[in-house]
C-alpha positions in Angstrom: 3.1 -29.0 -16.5 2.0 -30.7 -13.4 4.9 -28.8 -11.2 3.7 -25.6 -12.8 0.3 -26.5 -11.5 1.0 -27.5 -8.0 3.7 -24.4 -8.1 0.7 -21.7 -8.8 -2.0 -23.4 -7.0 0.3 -23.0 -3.7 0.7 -19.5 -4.5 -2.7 -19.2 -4.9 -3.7 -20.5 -2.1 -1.6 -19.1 0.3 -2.6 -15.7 0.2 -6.0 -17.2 1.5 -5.2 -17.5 5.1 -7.3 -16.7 7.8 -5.5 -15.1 11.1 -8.5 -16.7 12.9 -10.2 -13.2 13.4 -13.8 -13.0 12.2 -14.1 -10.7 9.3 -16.7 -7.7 10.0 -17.3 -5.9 6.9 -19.4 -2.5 7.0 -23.0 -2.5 6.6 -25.6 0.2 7.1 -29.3 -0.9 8.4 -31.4 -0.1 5.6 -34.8 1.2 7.9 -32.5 3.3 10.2 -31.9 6.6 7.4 -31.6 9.0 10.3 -28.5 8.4 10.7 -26.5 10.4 7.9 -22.9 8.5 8.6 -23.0 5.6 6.5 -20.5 3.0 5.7 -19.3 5.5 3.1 -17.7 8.1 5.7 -15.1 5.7 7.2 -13.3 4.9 3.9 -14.0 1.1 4.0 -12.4 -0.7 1.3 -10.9 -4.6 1.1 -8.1 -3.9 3.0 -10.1 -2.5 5.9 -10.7 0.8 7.6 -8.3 3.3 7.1 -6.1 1.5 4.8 -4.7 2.5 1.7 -3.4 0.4 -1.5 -0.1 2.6 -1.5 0.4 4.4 2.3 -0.6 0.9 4.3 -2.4 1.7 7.7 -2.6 6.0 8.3 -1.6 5.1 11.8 1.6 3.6 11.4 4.3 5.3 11.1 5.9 3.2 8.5 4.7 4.2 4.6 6.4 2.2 2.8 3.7 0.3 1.3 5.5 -2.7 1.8 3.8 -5.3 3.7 6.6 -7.5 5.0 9.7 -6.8 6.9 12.0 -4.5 4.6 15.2 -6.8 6.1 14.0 -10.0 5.2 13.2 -8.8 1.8 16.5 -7.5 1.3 18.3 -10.4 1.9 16.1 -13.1 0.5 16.9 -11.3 -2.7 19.9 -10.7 -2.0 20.0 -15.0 -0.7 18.9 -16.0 -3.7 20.3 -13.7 -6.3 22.5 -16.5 -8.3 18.8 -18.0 -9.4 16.9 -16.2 -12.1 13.9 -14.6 -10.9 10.1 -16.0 -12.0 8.8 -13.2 -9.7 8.9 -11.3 -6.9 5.9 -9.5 -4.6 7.0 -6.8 -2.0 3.4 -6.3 -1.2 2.2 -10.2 -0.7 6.2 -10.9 0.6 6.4 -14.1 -2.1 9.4 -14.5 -4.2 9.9 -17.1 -7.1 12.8 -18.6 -8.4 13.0 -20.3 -12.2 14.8 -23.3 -12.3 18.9 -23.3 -12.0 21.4 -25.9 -12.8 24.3 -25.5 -10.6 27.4 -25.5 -12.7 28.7 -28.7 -11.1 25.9 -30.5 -11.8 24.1 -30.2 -15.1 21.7 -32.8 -14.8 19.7 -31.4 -11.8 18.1 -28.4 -11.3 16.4 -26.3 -8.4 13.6 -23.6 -8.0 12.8 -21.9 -5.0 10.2 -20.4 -3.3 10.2 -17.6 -0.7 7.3 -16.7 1.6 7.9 -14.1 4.1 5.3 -13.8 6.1 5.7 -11.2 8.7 6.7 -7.8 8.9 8.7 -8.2 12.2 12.1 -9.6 11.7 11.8 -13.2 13.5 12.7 -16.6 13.0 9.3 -17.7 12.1 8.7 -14.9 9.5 10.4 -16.4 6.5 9.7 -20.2 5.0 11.8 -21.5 2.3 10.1 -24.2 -0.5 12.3 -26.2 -2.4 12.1 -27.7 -5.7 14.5 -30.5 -7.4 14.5 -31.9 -10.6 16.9 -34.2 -12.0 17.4 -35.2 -15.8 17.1 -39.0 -16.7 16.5 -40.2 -20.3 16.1 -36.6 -21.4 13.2 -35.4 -19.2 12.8 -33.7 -16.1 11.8 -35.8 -13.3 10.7 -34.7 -9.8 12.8 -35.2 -6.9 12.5 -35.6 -3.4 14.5 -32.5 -1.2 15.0 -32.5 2.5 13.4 -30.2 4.9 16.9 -29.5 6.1 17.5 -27.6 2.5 14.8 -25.6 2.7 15.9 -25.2 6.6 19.5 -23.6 5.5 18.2 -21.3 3.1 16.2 -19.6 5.6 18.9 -19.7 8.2 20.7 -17.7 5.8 18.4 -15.1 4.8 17.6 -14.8 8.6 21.5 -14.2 8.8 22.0 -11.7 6.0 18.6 -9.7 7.4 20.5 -9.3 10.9 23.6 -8.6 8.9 21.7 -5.7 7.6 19.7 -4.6 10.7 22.8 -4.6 12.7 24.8 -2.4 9.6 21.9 0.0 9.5 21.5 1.0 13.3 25.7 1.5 13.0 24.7 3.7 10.7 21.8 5.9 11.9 
């Protein structure tokens, strides 16, 4: 319950960034009314001028709607396929694992999560979280994992996503 916790509360949390620019959200001076253009006229909304929930920004030429790199998101599901999935978020780039026992060893089990955080395809756009438990005396007890696992994963996905770019610009 604890782990489930901790699990969502990071979740939660990391949508709630900054990218240390100062928010300026529309406002209208309330003695100037000679000025017909209001806040209204420019489409304002949470995601900013001239955004959209489904197109993304009417000056890109991308319109996916998805806000991460398509090639990392590819294949860190494509990574992490042999796990069931908890959930996965093509807008907000997060995907969750539920736990998996690997077949060799049935008394410890893994849960991953995925966080891509970019929509270019770098290095630093993907971070891997991983969870171990093992079994003793019938419960599920939290277990320490190295960086380096975590580490791996990604260097995988980042492999698998240049796999892909490099098979798609063969092919255009």
């Amino acid at each position: 319950m604890i782990l489930f916790l901790a699990v969502t509360l990071t979740v939660g949390l990391s949508g709630c960034g900054s990218d240390k620019t100062e928010a300026k959200y529309p406002s209208v001076d309330r003695d100037d009314l000679s000025n017909p253009k209001d806040i209204r006229s420019e489409q304002a909304s949470i995601f900013g001028t001239g955004h959209h929930l489904f197109g993304g920004d009417k000056d890109k030429e991308d319109k996916s709607g998805i806000g991460v790199n398509g090639f990392l998101w590819r294949a860190s599901l494509d990574t992490v396929s042999f796990m069931p999935l908890a959930s996965a978020d093509p807008f907000g780039g997060v995907i969750l694992t539920d736990w998996y026992s690997p077949p060799e060893s049935p008394a410890e089990r893994y849960k991953l999560n995925v966080f891509i955080l970019d929509r270019q395809l770098r290095s630093d756009a993907v971070q891997v979280k991983v969870f171990k438990q093992t079994q003793k005396g019938g419960a599920w007890k939290d277990t320490a994992v190295s960086d380096d696992m975590g580490r791996k994963i990604e260097d995988s996905i980042l492999t698998r996503a240049r796999q892909m770019r490099v098979q798609q610009m063969g092919n255009g």
